[in-house]
C-alpha positions as a Markdown table, in Angstrom:
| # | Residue | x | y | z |
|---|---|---|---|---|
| 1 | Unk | -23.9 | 37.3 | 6.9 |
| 2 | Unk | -24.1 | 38.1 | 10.2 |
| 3 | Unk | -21.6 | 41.0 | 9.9 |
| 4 | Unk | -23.8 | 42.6 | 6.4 |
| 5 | Unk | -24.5 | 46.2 | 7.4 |
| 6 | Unk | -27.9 | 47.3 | 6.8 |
| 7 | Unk | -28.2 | 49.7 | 3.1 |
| 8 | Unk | -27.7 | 53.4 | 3.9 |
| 9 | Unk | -31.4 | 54.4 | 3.5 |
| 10 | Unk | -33.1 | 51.2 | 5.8 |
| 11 | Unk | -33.2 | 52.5 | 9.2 |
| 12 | Unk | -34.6 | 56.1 | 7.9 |
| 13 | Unk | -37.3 | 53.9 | 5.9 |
| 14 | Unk | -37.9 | 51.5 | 8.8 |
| 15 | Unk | -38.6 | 54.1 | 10.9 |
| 16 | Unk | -40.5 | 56.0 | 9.0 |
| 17 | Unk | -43.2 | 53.5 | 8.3 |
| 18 | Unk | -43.2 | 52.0 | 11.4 |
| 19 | Unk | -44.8 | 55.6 | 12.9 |
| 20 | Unk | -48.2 | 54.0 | 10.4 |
| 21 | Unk | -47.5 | 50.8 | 9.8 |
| 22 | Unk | -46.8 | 47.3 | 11.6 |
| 23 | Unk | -43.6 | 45.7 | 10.3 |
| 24 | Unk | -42.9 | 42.4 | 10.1 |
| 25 | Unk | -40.1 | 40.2 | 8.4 |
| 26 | Unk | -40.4 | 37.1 | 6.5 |
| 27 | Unk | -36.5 | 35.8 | 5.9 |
| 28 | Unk | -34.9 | 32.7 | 4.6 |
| 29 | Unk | -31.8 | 33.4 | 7.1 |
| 30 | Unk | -31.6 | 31.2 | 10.0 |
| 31 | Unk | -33.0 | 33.2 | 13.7 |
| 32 | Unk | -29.5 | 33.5 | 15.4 |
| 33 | Unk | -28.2 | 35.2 | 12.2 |
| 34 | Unk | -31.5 | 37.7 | 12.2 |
| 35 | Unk | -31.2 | 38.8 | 15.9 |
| 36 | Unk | -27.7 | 40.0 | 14.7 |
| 37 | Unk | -29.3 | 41.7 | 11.7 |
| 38 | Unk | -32.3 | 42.7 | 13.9 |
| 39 | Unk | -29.3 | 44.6 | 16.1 |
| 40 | Unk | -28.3 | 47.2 | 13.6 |
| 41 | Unk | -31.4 | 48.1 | 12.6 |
| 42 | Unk | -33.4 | 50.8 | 14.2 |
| 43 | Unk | -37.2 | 49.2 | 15.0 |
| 44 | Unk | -39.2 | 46.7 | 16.0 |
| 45 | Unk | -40.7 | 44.2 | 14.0 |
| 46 | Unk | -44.3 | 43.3 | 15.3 |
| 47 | Unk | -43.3 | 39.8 | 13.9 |
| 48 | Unk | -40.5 | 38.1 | 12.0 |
| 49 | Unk | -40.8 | 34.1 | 10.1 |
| 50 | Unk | -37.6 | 32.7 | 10.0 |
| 51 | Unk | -36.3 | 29.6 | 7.5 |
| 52 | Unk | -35.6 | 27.7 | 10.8 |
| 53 | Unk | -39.2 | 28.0 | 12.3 |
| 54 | Unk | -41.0 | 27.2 | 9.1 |
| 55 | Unk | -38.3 | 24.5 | 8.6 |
| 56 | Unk | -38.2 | 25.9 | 4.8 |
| 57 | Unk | -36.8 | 28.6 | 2.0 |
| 58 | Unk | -38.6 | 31.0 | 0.2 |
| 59 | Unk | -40.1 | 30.6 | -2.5 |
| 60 | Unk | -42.0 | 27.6 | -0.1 |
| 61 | Unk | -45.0 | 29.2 | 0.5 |
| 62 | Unk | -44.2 | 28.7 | 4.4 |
| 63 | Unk | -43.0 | 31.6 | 5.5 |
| 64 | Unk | -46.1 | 33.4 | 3.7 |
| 65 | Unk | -48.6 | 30.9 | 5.7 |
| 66 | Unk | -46.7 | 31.2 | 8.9 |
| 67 | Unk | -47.4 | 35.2 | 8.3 |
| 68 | Unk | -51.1 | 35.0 | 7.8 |
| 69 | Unk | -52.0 | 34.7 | 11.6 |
| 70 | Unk | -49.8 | 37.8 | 12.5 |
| 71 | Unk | -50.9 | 40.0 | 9.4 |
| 72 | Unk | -55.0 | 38.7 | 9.2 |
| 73 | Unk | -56.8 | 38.4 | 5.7 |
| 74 | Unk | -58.1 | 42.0 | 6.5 |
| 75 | Unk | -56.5 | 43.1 | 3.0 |
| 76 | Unk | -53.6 | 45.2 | 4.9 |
| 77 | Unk | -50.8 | 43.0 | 3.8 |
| 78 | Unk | -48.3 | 44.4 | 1.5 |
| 79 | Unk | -44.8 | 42.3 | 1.1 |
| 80 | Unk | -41.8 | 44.2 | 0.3 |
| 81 | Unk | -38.6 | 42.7 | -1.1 |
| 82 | Unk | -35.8 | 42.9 | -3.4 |
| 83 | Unk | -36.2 | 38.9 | -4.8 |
| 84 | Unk | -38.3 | 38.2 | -7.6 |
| 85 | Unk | -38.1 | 34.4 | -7.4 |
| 86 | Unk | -37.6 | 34.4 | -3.4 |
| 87 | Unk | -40.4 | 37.1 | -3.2 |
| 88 | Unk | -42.5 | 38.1 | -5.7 |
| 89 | Unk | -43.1 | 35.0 | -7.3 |
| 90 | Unk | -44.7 | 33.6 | -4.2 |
| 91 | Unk | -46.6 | 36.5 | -3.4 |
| 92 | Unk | -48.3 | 36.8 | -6.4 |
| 93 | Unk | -49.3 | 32.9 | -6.1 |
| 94 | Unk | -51.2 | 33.8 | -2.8 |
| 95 | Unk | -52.6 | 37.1 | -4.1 |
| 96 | Unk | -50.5 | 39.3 | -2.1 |
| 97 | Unk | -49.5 | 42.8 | -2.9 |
| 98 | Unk | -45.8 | 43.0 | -3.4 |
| 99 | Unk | -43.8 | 45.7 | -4.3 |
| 100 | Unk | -40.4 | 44.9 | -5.7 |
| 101 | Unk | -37.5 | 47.2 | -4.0 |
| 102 | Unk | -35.0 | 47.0 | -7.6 |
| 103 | Unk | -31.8 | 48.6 | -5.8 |
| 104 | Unk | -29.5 | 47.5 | -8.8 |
| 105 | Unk | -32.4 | 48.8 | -11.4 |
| 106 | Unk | -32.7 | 45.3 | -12.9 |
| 107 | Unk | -34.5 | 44.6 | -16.2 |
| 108 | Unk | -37.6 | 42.2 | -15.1 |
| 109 | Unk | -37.7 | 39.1 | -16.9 |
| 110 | Unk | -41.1 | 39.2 | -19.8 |
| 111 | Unk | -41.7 | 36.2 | -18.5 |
| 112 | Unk | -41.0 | 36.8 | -14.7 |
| 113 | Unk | -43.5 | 37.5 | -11.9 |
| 114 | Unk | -45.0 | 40.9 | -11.8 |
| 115 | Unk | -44.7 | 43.5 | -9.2 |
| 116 | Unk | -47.8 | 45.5 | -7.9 |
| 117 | Unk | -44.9 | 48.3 | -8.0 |
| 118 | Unk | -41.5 | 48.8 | -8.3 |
| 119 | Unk | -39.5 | 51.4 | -6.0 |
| 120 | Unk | -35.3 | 52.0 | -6.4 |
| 121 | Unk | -34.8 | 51.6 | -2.4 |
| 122 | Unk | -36.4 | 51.5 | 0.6 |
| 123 | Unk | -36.5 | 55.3 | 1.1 |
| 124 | Unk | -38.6 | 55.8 | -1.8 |
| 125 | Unk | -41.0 | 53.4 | -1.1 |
| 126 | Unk | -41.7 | 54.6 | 2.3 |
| 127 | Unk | -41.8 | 58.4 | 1.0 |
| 128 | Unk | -44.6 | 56.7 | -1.6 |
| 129 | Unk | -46.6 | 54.9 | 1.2 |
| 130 | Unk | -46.9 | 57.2 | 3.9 |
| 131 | Unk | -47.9 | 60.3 | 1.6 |
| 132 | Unk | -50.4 | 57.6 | -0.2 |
| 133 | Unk | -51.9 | 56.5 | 3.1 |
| 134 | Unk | -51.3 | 60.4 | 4.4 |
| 135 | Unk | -54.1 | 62.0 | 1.4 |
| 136 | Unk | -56.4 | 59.4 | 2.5 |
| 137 | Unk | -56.6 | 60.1 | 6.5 |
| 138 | Unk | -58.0 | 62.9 | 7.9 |
């Protein structure tokens, strides 16, 4: 895992909405393997919840609750990920937005946990966001 190469369009996304948003990372990887997945990419995360430090996988619910102090109950949160039972399935449980990044264009189970949205890559979703957020600040 340690050797994965980011997908093409990450780093172009990343960077993108970290010029309006903060970032932050909630991964079921262990830290020494996400510092060398933090090395290719091209940001800063204003936080990151690994599986060691919450001594738990997704879908626990303790990466989520070891977010909350970093991200606030202001409303602002919006999880991003490509699992629907790692991902979406707990963030719909704790009322978070989630927007489900299908890069293999998956058919969602009926009875599966539902998306707020659905975006093809990373790319696209960032394009979506910041021209979103862009129409609504002056």
């Amino acid at each position: 895992m340690a050797a994965w190469q980011p997908f093409p369009d990450t780093n172009a996304a990343l960077v993108k909405l970290a010029e309006r948003f903060r970032l932050g990372v909630l991964s079921n990887v262990d830290e020494d393997l996400f510092d060398a997945t933090r090395a290719l990419l091209d940001v800063e995360f204003d936080f990151w919840v690994t599986a060691d430090r919450v001594e738990s996988y997704k879908p626990d619910l303790a990466h989520f609750e070891a977010a909350r102090p970093f991200v606030g109950d202001s409303g602002g949160w919006l999880h991003v990920a490509q699992s629907l039972f790692h991902d979406v399935a707990p963030a719909n449980a704790l009322n978070i937005p989630v927007v489900w990044v299908n890069r293999k264009a998956e058919q969602r189970p009926a009875d599966g946990p539902l998306p707020d949205l659905e975006q093809p890559d990373l790319e696209s979703l960032a394009d979506w966001l910041v021209g979103s957020v862009g129409d609504r600040v002056e």
